[in-house]
C-alpha positions in Angstrom: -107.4 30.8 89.7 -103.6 29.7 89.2 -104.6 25.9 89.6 -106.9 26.6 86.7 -104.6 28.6 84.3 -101.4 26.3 85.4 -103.4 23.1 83.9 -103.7 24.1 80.6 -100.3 25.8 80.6 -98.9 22.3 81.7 -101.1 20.4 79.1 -99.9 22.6 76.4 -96.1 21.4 77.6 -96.7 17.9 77.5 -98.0 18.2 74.1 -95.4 20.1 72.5 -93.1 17.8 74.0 -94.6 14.8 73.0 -95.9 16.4 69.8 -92.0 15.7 67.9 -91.3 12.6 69.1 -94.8 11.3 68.2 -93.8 12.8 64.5 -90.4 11.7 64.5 -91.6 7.8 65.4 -94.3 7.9 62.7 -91.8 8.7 59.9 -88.8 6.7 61.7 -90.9 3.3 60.1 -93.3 5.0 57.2 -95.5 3.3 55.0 -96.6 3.8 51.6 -99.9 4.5 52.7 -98.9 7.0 55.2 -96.7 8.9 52.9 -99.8 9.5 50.6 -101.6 10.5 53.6 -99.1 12.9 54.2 -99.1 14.3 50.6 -103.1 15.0 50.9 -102.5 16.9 53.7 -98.9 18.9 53.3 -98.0 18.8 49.2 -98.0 21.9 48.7 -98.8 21.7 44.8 -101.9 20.2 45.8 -102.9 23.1 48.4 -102.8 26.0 45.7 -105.0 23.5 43.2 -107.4 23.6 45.9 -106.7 27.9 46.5 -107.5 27.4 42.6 -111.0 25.8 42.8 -111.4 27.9 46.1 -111.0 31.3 43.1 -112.7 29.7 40.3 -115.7 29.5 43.0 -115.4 33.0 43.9 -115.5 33.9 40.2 -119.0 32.0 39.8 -120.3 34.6 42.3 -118.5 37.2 40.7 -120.1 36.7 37.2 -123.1 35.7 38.3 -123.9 39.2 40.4 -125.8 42.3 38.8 -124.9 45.6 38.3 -125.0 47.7 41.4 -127.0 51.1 40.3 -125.3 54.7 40.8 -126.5 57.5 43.0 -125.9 61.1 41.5 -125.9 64.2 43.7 -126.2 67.1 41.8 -126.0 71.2 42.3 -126.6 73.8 40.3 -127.3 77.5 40.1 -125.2 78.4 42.7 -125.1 82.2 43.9 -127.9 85.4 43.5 -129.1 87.1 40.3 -129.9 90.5 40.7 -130.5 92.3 44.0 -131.5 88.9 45.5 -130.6 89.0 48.7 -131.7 86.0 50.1 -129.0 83.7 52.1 -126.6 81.3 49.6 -128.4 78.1 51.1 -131.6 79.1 49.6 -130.2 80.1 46.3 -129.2 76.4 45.4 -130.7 74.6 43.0 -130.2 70.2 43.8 -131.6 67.2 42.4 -130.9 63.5 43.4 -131.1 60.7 40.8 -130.5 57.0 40.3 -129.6 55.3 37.8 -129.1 51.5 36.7 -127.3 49.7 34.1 -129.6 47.2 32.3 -127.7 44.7 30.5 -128.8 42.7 27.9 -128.4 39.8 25.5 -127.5 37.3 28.0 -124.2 38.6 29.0 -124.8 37.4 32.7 -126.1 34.3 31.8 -123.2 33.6 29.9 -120.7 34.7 32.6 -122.2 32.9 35.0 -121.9 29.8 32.5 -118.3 30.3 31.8 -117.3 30.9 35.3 -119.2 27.3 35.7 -117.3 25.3 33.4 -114.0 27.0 34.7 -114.7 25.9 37.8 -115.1 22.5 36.8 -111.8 22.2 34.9 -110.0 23.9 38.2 -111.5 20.8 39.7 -110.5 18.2 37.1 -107.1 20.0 37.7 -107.1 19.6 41.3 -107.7 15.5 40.4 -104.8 15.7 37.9 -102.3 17.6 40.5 -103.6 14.7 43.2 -103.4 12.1 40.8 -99.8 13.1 39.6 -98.6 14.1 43.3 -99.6 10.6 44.8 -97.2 8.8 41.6 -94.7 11.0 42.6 -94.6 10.2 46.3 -94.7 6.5 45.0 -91.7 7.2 42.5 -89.5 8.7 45.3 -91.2 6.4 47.9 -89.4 3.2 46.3 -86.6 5.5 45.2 -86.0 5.6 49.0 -86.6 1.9 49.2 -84.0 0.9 46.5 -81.3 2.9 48.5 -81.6 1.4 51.5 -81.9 -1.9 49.7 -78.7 -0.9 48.1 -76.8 0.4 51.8 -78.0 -3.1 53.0 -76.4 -5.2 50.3 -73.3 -3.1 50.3 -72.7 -3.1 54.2 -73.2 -6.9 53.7 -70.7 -7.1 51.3 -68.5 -4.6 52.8 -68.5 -6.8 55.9 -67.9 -9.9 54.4 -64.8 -8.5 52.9 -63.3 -7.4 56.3 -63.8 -10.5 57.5 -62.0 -12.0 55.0 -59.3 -9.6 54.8 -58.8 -10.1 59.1 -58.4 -14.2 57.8 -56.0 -13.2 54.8 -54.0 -11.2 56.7 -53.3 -14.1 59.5 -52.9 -16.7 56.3 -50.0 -13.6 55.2 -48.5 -14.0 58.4 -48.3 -17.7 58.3 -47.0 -17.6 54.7 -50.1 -19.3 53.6 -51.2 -16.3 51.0 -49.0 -13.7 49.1 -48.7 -10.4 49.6 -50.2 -9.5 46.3 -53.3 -11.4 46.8 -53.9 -9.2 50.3 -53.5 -5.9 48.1 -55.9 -7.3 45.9 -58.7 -8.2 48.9 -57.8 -5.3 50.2 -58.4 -3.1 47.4 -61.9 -4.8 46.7 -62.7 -4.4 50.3 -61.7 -0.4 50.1 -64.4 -0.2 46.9 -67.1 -2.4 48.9 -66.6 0.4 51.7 -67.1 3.7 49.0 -70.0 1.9 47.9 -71.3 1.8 51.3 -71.1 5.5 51.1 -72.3 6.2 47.7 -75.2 4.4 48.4 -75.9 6.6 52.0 -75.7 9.4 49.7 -78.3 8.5 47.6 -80.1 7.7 50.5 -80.0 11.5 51.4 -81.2 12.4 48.5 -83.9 9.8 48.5 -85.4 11.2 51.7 -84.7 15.2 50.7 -87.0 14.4 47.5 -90.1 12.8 49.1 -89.7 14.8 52.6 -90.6 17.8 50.4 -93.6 16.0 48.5 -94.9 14.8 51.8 -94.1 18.6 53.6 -91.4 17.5 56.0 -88.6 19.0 55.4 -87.2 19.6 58.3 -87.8 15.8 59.2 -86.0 14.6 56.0 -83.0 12.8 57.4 -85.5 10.9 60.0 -87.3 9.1 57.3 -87.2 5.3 56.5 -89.4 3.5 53.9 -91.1 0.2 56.0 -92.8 -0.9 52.9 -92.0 -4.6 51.2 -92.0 -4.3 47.9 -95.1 -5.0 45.4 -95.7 -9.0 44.5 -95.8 -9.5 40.6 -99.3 -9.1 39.4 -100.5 -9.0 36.1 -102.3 -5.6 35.6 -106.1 -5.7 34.1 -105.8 -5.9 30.2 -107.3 -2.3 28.8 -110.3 -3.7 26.0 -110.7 0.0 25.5 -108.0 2.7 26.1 -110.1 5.4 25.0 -112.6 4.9 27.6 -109.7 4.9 29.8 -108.5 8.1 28.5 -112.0 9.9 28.7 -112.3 9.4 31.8 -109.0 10.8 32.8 -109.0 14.4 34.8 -106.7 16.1 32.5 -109.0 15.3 29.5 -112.4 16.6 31.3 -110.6 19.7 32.3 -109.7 20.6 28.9 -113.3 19.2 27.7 -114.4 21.6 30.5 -112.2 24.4 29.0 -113.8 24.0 25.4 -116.8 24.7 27.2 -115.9 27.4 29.0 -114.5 29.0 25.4 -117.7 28.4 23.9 -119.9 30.5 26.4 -117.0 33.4 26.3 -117.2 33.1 22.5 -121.1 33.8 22.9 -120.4 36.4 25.6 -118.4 38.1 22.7 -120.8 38.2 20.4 -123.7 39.1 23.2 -120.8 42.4 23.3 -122.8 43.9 20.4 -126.1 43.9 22.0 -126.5 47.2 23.6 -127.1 47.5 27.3 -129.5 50.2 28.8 -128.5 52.9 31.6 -131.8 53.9 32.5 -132.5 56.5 35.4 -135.1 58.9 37.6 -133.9 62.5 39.2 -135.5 64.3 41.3 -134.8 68.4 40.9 -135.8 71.3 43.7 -135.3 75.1 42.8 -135.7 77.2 46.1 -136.9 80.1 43.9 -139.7 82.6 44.8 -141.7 79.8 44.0 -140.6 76.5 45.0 -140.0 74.0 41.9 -140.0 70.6 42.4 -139.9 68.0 39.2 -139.1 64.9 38.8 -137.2 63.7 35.5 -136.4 60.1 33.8 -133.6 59.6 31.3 -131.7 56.6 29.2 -128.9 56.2 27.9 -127.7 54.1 25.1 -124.0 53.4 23.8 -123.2 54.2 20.1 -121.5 51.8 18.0 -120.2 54.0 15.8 -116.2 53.7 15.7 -116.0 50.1 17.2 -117.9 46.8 17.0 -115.9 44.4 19.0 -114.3 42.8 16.7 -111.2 42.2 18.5 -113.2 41.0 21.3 -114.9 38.4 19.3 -112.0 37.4 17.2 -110.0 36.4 20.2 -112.7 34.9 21.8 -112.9 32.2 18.4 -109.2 32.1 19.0 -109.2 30.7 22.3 -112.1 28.6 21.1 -109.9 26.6 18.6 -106.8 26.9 20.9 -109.2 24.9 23.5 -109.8 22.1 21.1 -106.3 21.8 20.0 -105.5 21.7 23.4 -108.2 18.4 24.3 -106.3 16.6 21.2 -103.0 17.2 22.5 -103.9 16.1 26.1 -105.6 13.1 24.8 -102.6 12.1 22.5 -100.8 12.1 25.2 -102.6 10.3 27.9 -103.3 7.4 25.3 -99.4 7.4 24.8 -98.5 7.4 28.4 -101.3 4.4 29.5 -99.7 2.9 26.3 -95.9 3.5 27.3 -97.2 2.3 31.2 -98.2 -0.9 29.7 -95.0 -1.8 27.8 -92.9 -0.6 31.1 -95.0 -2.9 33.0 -94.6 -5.7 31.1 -91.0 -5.7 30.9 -90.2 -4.6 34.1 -92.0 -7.6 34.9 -90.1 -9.8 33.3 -86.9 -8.6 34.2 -87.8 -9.7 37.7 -89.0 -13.0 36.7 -85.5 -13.9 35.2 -83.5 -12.5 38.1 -85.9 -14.5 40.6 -86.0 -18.2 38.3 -82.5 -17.8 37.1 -79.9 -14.8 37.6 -79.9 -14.5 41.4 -79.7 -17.7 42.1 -77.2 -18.9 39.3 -75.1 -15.9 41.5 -75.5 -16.9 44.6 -74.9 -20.7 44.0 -71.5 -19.6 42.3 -70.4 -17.1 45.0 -71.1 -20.3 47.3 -69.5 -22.5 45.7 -66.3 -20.1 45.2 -66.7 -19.1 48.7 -66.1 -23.3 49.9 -63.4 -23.6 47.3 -60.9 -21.0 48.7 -61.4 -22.2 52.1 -60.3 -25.2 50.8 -57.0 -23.7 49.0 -58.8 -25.2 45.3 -59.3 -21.3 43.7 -57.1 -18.5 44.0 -57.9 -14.9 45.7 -59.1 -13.7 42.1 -61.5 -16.4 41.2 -63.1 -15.4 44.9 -62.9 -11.8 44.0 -64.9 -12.5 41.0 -67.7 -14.2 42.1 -68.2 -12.0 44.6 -68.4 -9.2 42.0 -70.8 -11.3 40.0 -73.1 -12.0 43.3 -73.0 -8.1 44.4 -73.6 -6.8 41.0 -76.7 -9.7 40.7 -78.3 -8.4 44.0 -77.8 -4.8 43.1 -79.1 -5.3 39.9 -82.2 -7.4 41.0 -82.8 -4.5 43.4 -82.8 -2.1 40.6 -85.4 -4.5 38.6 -87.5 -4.6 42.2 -87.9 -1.3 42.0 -88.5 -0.3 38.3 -91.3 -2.8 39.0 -92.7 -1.2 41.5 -92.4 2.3 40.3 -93.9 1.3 37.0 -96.8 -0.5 38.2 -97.4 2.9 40.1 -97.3 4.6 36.9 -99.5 2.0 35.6 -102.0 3.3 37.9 -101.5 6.7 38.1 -101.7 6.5 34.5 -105.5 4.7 34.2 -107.0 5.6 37.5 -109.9 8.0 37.7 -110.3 9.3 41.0 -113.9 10.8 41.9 -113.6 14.2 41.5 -113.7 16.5 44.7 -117.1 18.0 46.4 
């Protein structure tokens, strides 16, 4: 008996020791991929849209179910008359009856309908949050990316100046350089080093932001993007944007919602159809002579001080709030695929120079200065200068990397249609 309960006990160790390092190495090196992976499963955003479509379900049951009828226990005549002297059991009169609500003009239908097209748009809105969620994790995916492209090139540069501040302190002491030039290096070499930290700083904040898309927190400062960045591509040219647009999520759940606001607006109206409470009762009178009888009654409502007006008038209310709605959300997904496109396009471009031109024009003059003070043909500022220009070009060709690659992810988040969910 112990060898059996100790196994488990000892799996169940091994696990939960393993379990965190096995986590910790899977977001040590995490891909782009992975991180969306992660999103499906953790973003919390994305878990209460599905609660959401799990409720709007739950109301298509609810709207769709019939009335349950009423029991009614009844007594009556309770006590003697007279000189009857017969026991106080006897001397009750009871009856039994049921009764059932009968609706009418469609109102369950109609329900049911609504509850049907809410249900949809809770599912076009469980796309949308999915859709929107995954070009977030992309946006602070390549956030991450840029910062540790940004740590790199400043630890590179912040090394290269202590190396060349250990040589300009030994050309000091061998009079070969002024002391004035040395407070210069060394003041370029103190920025290159706050830099450094600036840039682990942003880091921080890189991996805080998509730890908590992805749902891992607590495993924030452990992450490290291992994606390369995106290859310039030229994106499909739109023929029709309004195709696009249609079939967006966001626009079929507010289609969906029209829908929905047409079947309450009929529910509404079916509000002045009265509904039947119809019954049977069963009486017994223990009197000298038993009485039994059986009775049938229905009941209908009166509309005699209100009509449901304000029932009806709110109902057409929503209706036209609905369509103003559909315009609005189609206005604006035509202007963001619109907006993706131009950001695309010069994003694009901007890489393009840096990668035919800029970065290279940079590097050969940072080169070239680099092999001229060696040789004692610049002074220290002339070096401090092109090293500026080269660090500011590879910073800034960073920057362009990645407001590439974040707007070709808005590019797609912003004309993708995902399949909507079973």
């Amino acid at each position: 008996m112990l060898a059996r309960v100790s196994m488990p006990f000892w799996a169940f160790m091994i696990i939960a020791v393993l379990a965190p390092s096995a986590r910790s190495a899977e977001v040590d090196r995490l891909s782009l991929q992975q991180a969306r992976t992660l999103m499906l499963e953790r973003n919390r955003e994305l878990q209460l849209a599905r609660y959401a479509v799990a409720g709007a379900q739950a109301d298509i049951t609810i709207a769709g179910a019939p009335p349950n009828p009423t029991l009614n226990l009844g007594t009556a005549r309770i006590g003697s008359a007279g000189n009857d002297d017969r026991p106080l059991v006897k001397r009750i009169d009871a009856s039994v009856g049921v009764s059932q609500l009968i609706e009418r003009g469609g109102k369950r239908e109609l329900r049911t309908e609504a509850a049907q097209y809410a249900y949809n748009a809770a599912r076009s809105d469980q796309v949308d949050i999915e859709r929107q969620q995954r070009a977030a994790v992309d946006q602070a995916y390549y956030d991450l990316l840029l910062a540790q492209e940004k740590q790199r090139i400043s630890q590179d540069t912040a090394a290269l100046f202590d190396k060349t501040l250990e040589a300009a302190e030994r050309r000091v002491q061998a009079g070969d350089l002024s002391r004035a030039d040395l407070a210069r290096l060394s003041v370029d070499a103190l920025k290159a080093r706050n830099e450094v930290d600036n840039a682990r700083l942003e880091q921080v904040r890189a991996q805080i932001a998509l730890a908590y898309l992805i749902g891992l927190e607590r495993d924030a400062n452990r992450i490290q993007a291992s994606e390369s960045w995106p290859q310039l591509d030229t994106p499909p040219n739109l023929a029709d944007v309004e195709s696009v647009v249609e079939r967006r999520a966001d626009v079929q759940a507010a289609q969906a919602r029209i829908q929905q606001a047409d079947k309450n607006r009929a529910l509404a109206q079916s509000l002045r159809t009265r509904d039947i409470t119809a019954g049977v009762q069963y009486d017994h009178s223990p009197t000298d002579n038993v009485r039994n009888s059986v009775g049938v009654n229905v009941s209908v409502p009166l509309f005699t001080r209100y009509y449901f007006q304000g029932e009806i008038r709110r109902a057409e209310t929503e209706y036209m709030a609905a369509q103003t709605t559909l315009e609005r959300v189609r206005a604006a997904a035509v202007s963001q695929v619109s907006g993706a496109a131009g950001a695309l396009t010069s994003a694009a471009e901007r890489v393009r120079r840096f990668q035919q031109t800029l970065l290279k024009a940079a590097e050969q003059a940072s080169n070239g200065a680099e092999f001229a003070y060696t040789r004692g043909a610049i002074g220290v500022m002339d070096l401090l200068d092109a090293r500026r220009q080269l660090h500011s070009a590879r910073l800034d060709y960073a920057t362009a990397v990645a407001d590439y690659a974040r707007a070709l992810s808005a590019w797609y988040a912003a004309t993708e249609a995902p399949a909507l969910p079973k």
